[in-house]
LODREN-577888 format. One record per residue: x, y, z of N, C-alpha, C in turn; residue in three letters. Coordinates in Angstrom, 3 decimals, m for minus. Example, Ala and Ser with C-alpha at 12.3 -4.5 7.8 and 13.67 -1.06 7.14 Angstrom:
+----------+----------+----------+----------+----------+----------+----------+----------+----------+---------+
:     n_xx :     n_yy :     n_zz :    ca_xx :    ca_yy :    ca_zz :     c_xx :     c_yy :     c_zz : residuo :
+----------+----------+----------+----------+----------+----------+----------+----------+----------+---------+
:   13.190 :   m5.690 :    7.800 :   12.300 :   m4.500 :    7.800 :   13.200 :   m3.300 :    7.800 :     ALA :
:   12.850 :   m2.250 :    7.080 :   13.670 :   m1.060 :    7.140 :   12.900 :    0.030 :    7.870 :     SER :
+----------+----------+----------+----------+----------+----------+----------+----------+----------+---------+
# end
This chain:
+----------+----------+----------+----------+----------+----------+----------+----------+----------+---------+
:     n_xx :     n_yy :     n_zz :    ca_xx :    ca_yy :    ca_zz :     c_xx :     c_yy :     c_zz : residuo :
+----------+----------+----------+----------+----------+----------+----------+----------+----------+---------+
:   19.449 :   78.875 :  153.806 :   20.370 :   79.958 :  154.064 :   19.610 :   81.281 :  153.983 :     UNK :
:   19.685 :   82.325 :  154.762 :   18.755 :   83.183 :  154.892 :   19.659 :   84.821 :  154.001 :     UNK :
:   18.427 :   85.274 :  153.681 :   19.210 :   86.062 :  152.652 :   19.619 :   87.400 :  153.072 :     UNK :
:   21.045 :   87.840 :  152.564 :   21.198 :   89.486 :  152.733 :   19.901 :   90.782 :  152.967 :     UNK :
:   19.878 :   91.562 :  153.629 :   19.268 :   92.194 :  153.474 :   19.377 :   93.209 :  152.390 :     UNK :
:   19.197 :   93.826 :  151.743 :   19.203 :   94.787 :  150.462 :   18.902 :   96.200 :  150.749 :     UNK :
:   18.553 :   96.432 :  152.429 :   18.480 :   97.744 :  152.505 :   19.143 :   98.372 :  153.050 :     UNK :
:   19.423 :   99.633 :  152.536 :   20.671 :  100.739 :  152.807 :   20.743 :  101.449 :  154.245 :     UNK :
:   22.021 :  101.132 :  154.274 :   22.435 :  101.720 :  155.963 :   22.278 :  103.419 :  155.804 :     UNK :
:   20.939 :  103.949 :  156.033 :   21.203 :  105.074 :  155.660 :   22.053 :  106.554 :  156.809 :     UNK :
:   23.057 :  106.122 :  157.678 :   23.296 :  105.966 :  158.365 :   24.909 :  106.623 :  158.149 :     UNK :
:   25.952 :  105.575 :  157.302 :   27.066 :  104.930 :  156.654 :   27.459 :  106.476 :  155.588 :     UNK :
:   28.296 :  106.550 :  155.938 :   29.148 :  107.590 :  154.638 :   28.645 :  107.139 :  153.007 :     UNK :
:   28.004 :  106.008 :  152.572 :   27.349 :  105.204 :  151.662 :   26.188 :  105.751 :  150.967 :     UNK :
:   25.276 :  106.321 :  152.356 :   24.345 :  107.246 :  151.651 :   24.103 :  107.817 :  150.510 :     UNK :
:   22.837 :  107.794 :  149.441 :   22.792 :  108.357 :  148.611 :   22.980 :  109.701 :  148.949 :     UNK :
:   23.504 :  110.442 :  147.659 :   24.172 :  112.101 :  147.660 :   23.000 :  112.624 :  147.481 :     UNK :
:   22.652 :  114.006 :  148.127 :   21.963 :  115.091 :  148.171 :   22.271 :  115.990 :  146.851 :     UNK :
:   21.690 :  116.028 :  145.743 :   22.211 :  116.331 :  144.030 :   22.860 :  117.586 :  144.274 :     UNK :
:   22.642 :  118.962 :  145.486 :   23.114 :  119.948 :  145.324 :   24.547 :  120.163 :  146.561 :     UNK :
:   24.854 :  118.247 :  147.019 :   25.903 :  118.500 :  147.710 :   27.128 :  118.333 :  146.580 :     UNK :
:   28.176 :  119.177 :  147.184 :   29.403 :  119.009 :  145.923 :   29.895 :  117.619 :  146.001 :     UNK :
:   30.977 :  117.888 :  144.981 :   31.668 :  116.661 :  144.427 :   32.948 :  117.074 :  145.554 :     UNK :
:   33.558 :  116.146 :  146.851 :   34.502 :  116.544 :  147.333 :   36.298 :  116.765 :  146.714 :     UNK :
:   36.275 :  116.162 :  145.143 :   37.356 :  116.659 :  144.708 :   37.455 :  118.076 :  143.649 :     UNK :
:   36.177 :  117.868 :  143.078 :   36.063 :  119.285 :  142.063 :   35.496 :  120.368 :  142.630 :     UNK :
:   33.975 :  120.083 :  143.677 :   33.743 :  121.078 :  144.166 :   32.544 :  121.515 :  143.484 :     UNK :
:   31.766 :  120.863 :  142.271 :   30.558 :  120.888 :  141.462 :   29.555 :  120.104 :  142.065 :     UNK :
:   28.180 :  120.664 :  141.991 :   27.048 :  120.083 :  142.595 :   27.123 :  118.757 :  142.077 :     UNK :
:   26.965 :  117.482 :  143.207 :   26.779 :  116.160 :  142.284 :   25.892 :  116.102 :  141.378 :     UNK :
:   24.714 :  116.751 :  141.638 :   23.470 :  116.425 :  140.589 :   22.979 :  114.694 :  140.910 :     UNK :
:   22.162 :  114.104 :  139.864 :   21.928 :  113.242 :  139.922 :   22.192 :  111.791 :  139.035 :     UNK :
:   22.900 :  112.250 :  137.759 :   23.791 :  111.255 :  136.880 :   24.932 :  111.146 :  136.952 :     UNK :
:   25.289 :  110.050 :  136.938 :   26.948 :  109.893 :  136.744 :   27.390 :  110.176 :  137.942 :     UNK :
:   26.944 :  109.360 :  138.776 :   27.993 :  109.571 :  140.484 :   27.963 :  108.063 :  140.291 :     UNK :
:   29.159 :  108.116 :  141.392 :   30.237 :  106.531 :  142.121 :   30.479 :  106.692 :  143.153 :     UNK :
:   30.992 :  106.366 :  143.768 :   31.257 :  106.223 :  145.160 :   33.181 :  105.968 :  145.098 :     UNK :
:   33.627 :  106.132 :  145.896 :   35.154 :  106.522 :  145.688 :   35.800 :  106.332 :  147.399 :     UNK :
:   36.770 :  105.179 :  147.248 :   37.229 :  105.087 :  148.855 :   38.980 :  105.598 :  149.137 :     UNK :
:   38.740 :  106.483 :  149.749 :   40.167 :  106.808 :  149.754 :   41.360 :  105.950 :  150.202 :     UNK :
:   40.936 :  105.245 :  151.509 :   41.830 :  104.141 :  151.269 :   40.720 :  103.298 :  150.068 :     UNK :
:   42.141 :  102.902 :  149.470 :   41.529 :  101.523 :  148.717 :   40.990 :  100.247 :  149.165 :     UNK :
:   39.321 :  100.047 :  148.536 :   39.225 :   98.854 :  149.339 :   40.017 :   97.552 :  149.101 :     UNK :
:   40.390 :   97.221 :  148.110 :   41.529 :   95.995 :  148.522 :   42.337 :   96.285 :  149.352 :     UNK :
:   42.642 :   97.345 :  149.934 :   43.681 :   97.391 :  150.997 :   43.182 :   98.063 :  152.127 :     UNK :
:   41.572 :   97.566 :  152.641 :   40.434 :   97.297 :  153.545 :   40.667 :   98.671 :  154.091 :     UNK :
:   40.135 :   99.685 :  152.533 :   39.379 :  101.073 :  153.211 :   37.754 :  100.694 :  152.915 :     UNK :
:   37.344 :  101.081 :  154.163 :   35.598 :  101.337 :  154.046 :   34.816 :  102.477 :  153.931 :     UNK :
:   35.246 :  103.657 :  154.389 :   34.654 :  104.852 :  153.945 :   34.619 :  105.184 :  152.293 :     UNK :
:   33.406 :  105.083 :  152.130 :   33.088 :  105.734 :  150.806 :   32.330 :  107.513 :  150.347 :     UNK :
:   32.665 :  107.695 :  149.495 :   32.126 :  108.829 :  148.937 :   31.820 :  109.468 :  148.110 :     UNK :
:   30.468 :  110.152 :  147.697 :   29.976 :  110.063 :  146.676 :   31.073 :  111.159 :  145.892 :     UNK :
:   30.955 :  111.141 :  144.624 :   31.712 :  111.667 :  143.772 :   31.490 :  111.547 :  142.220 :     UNK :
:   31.478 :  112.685 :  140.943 :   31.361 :  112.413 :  139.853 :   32.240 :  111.477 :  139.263 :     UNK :
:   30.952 :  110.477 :  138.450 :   32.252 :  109.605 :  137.759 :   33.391 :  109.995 :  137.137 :     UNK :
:   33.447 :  110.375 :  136.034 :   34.479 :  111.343 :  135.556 :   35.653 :  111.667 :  136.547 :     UNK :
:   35.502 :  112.293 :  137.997 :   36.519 :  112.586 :  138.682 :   36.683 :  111.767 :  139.638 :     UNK :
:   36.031 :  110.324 :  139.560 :   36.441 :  108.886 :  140.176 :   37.292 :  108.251 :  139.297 :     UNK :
:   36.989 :  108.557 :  137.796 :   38.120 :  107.741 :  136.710 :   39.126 :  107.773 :  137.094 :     UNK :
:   39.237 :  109.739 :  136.959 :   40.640 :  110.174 :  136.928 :   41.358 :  109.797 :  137.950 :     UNK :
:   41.152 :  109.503 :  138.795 :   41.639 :  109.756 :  140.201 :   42.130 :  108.289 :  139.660 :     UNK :
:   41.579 :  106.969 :  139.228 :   42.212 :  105.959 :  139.546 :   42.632 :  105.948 :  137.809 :     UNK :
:   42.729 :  106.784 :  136.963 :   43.552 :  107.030 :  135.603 :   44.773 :  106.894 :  135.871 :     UNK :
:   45.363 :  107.817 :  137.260 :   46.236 :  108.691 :  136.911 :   47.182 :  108.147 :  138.543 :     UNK :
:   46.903 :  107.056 :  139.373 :   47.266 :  106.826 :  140.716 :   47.265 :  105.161 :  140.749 :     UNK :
:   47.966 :  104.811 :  141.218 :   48.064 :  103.180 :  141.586 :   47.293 :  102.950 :  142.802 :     UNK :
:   46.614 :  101.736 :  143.426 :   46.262 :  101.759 :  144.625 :   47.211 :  102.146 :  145.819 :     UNK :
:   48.423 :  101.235 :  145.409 :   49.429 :  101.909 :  146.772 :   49.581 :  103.241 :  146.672 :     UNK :
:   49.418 :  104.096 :  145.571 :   49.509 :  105.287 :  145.438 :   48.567 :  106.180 :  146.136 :     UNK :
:   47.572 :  105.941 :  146.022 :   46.586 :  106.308 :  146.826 :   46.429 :  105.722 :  148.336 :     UNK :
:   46.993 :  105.196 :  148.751 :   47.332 :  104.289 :  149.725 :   48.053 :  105.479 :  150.907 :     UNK :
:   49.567 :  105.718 :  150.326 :   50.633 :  106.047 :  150.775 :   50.501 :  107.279 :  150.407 :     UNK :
:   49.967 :  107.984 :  149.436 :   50.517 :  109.845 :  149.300 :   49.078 :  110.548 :  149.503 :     UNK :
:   48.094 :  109.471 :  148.680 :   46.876 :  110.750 :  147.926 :   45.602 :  109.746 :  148.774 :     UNK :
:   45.702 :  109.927 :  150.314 :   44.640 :  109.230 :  150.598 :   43.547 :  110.270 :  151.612 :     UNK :
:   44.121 :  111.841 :  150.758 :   42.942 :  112.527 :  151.668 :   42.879 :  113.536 :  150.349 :     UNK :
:   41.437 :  114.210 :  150.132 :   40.619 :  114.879 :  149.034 :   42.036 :  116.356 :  149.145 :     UNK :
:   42.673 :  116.658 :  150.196 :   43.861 :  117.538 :  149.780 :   44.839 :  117.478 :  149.152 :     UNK :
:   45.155 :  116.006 :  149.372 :   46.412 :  115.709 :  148.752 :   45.938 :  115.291 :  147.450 :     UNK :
:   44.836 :  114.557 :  147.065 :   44.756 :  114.611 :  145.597 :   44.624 :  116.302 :  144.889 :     UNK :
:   43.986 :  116.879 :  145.352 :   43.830 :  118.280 :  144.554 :   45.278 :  118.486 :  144.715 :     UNK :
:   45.960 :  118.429 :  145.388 :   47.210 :  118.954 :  145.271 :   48.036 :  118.438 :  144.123 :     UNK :
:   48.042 :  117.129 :  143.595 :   48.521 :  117.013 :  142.781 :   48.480 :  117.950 :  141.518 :     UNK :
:   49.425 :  118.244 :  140.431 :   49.283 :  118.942 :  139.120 :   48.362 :  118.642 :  138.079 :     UNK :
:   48.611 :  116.634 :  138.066 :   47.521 :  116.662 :  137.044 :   45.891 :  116.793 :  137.424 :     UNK :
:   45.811 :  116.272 :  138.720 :   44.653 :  116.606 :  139.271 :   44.148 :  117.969 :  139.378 :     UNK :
:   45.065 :  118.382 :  139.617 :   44.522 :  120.353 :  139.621 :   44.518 :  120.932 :  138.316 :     UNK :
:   45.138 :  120.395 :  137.418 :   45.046 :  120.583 :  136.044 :   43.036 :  119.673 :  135.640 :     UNK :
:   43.285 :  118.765 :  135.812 :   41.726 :  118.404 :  135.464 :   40.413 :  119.113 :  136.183 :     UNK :
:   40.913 :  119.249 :  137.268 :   39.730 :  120.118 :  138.129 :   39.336 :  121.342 :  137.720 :     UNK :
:   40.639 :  121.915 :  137.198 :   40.043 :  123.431 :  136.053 :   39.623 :  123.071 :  135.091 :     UNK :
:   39.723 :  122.274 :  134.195 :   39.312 :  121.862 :  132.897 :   37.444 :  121.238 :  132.928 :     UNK :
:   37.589 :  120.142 :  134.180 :   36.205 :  120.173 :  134.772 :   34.853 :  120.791 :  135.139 :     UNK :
:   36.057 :  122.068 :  136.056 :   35.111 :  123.034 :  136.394 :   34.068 :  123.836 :  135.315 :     UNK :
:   34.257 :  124.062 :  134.098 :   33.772 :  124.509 :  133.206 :   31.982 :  123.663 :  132.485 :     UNK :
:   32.029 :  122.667 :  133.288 :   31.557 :  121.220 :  132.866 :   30.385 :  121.090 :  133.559 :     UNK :
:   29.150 :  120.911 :  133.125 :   27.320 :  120.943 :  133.700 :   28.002 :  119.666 :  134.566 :     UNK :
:   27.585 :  119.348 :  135.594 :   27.668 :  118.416 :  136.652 :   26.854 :  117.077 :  136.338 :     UNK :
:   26.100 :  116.843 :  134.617 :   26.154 :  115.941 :  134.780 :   26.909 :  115.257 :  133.537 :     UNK :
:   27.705 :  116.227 :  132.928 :   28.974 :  115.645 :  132.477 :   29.983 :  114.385 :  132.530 :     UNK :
:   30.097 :  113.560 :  131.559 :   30.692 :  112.417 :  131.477 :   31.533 :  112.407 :  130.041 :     UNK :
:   32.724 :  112.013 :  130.289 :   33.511 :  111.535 :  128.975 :   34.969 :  111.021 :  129.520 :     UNK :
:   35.211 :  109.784 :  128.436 :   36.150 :  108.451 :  128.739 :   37.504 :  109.324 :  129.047 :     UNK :
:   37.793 :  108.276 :  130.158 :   39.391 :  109.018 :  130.587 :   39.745 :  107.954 :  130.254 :     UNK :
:   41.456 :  108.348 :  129.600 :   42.526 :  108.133 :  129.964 :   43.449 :  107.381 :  130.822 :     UNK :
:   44.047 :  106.413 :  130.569 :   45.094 :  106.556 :  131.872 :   46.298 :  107.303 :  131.254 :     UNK :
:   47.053 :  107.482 :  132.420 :   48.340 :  108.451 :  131.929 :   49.413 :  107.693 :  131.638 :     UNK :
:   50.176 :  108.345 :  131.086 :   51.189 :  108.057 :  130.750 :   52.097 :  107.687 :  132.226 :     UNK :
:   52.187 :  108.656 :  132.809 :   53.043 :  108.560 :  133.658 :   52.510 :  107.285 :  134.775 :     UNK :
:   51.191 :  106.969 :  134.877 :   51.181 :  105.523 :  135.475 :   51.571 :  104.796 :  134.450 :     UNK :
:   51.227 :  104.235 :  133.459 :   51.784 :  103.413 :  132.735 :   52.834 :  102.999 :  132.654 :     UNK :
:   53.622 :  103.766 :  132.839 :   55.272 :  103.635 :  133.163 :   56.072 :  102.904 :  134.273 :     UNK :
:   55.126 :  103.203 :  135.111 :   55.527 :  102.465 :  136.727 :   55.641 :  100.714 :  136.258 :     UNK :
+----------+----------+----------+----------+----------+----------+----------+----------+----------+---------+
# end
C-alpha cells in the first residue's frame, strides 16, 4: 500500500501563517506560538477551508458555540465578532502579547442548550 504524502499543499488556505499576519477574529499579529487552524464551517459538517488563528481565540469560539451554531449563525469572522461574548473577549484579548495562552471556559450559556 503506498504511502500518504506528508507534504504541504502550500497552495490551500492550510498554509503555514506569516507571524506578522493577524489573527482574523482578534486582529493581533499571529506570531509564532500557540496558533490552530479554525474552519468556519465545521468540519464534521464537511467545511474545508481552514484558518490560521490564536489558540486561545479558537477555544473560545468553540467554548462558547455548538457546531450547528457555527454552522447556521456564526459561520463568517463578522458574525462571530458580532457576537457580545465574543466582542467582550476580543477586548479583553486585545491587551494580550500574541503569544498569549490561558484555559478557557465553556459558558454557561452553551451548557444549557
Amino acid at each position: 500500500m503506498a504511502r500518504r504524502s506528508r507534504i504541504p499543499d502550500f497552495d490551500s488556505p492550510a498554509q503555514p501563517a506569516a507571524a506578522d499576519s493577524p489573527c482574523p477574529l482578534c486582529g493581533r499579529p499571529l506570531g509564532t506560538v500557540n496558533i490552530d487552524r479554525h474552519h468556519l464551517i465545521p468540519k464534521s459538517l464537511k467545511g474545508r477551508e481552514q484558518f490560521p488563528i490564536h489558540k486561545i481565540c479558537h477555544r473560545k469560539i468553540h467554548a462558547t458555540f455548538s457546531e450547528r451554531e457555527l454552522l447556521r449563525a456564526y459561520h463568517t469572522w463578522a458574525a462571530l465578532r458580532g457576537d457580545d461574548d465574543i466582542r467582550a473577549f476580543i477586548e479583553w484579548v486585545a491587551k494580550k502579547p500574541s503569544a498569549f495562552y490561558a484555559r478557557t471556559f465553556t459558558s454557561n450559556k452553551k451548557k444549557s442548550r
